[in-house]
Structure formats: C-alpha cells, structure tokens
C-alpha positions as CSV (number, residue, x, y, z in Angstrom):
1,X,66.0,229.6,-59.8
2,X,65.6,226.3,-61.1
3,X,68.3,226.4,-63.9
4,X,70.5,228.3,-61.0
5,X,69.3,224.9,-58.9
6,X,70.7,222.5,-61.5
7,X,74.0,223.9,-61.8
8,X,74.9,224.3,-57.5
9,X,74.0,220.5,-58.0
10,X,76.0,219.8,-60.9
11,X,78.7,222.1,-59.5
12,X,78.4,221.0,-55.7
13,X,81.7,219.3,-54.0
14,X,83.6,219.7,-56.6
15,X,84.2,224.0,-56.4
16,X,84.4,226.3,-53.1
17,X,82.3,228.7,-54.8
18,X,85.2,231.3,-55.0
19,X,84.8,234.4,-57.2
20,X,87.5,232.6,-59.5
21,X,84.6,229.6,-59.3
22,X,82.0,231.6,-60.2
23,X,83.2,233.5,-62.9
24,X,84.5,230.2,-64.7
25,X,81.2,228.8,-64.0
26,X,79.4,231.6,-66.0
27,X,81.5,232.3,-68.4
28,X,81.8,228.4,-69.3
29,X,77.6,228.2,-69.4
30,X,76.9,231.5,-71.4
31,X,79.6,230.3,-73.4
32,X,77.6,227.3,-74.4
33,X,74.2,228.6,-74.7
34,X,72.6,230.3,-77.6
35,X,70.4,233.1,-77.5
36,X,67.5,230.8,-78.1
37,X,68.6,228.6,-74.6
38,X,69.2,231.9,-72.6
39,X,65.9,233.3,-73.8
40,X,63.7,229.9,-73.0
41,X,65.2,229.9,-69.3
42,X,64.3,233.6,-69.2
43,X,60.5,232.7,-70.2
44,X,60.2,229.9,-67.3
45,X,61.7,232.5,-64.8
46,X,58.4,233.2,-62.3
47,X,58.0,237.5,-62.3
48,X,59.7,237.4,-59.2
49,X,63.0,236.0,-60.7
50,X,62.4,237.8,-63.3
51,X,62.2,241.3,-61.0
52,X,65.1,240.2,-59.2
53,X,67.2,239.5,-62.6
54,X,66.6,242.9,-64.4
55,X,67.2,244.4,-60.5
56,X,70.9,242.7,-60.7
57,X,71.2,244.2,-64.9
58,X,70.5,247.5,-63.4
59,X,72.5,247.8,-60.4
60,X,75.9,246.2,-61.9
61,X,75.4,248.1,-64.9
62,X,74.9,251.3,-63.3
63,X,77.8,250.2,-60.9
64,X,80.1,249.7,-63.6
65,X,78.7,253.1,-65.3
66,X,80.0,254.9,-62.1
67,X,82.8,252.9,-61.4
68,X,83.9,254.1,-65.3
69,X,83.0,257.6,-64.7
70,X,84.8,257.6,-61.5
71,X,82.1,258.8,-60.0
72,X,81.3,257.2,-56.2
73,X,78.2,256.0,-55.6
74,X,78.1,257.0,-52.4
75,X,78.8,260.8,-53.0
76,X,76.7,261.0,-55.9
77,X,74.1,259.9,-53.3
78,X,74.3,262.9,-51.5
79,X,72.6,264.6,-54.3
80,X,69.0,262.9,-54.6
C-alpha cells in the first residue's frame, strides 16, 4: 500500500477522513494520473495487494450491479 502510504501522509492533519474526504481525495488523484501512472503503481502492488484490489473491483461492482437491479444481496443469498 505504499502509494496508499504516501497519500495518508500527504493528506494527514489536514482532512478527517470523511466520505466527502475521501471521495475528493480520489477523484482529485485519478484525475491527475494517466493510464500509464495507474498501471505502473498496479505493477509494484505485491499479489497480495493485488488480490485484495481486484477483491474490492468485484465486490463494489457486483454491489452496484444489485443495488441497480434492485436486487438485495442479502435475499438473493438465500438462493446459493
């Protein structure tokens, strides 16, 4: 989480760390990267991180899949 690391530093004392923080936070850095700067922080992520990153792209996306289909989660569940 190094590049993760570098911005709580960068960030730290001067935000709370709301969800209003956060969301400026990210969409202010992915604003400012290229493909090329996203995918070189991607290729120093350890395969851990990198487990743990497509395991957050899954569940949000099939969160907000559900959340569209207005389909719970929960009662969908009950069917596996």
């Amino acid at each position: 989480m190094k590049f993760v690391n570098e911005l709580f530093e960068l960030y730290r004392g001067r935000l709370q760390g709301t969800e209003d923080d956060l969301d400026m936070i990210t969409l202010t850095v992915l604003g400012e990267m290229t493909e090329t700067d996203i995918l070189s922080i991607i290729g120093e992520m350890p395969n851990e991180e990198l487990a743990w990153l497509f395991r957050v792209y899954l569940y949000e996306g099939l969160k907000e899949k559900f959340n569209q289909d207005q389909i719970p989660a929960d009662r969908n569940r009950l069917l596996h």
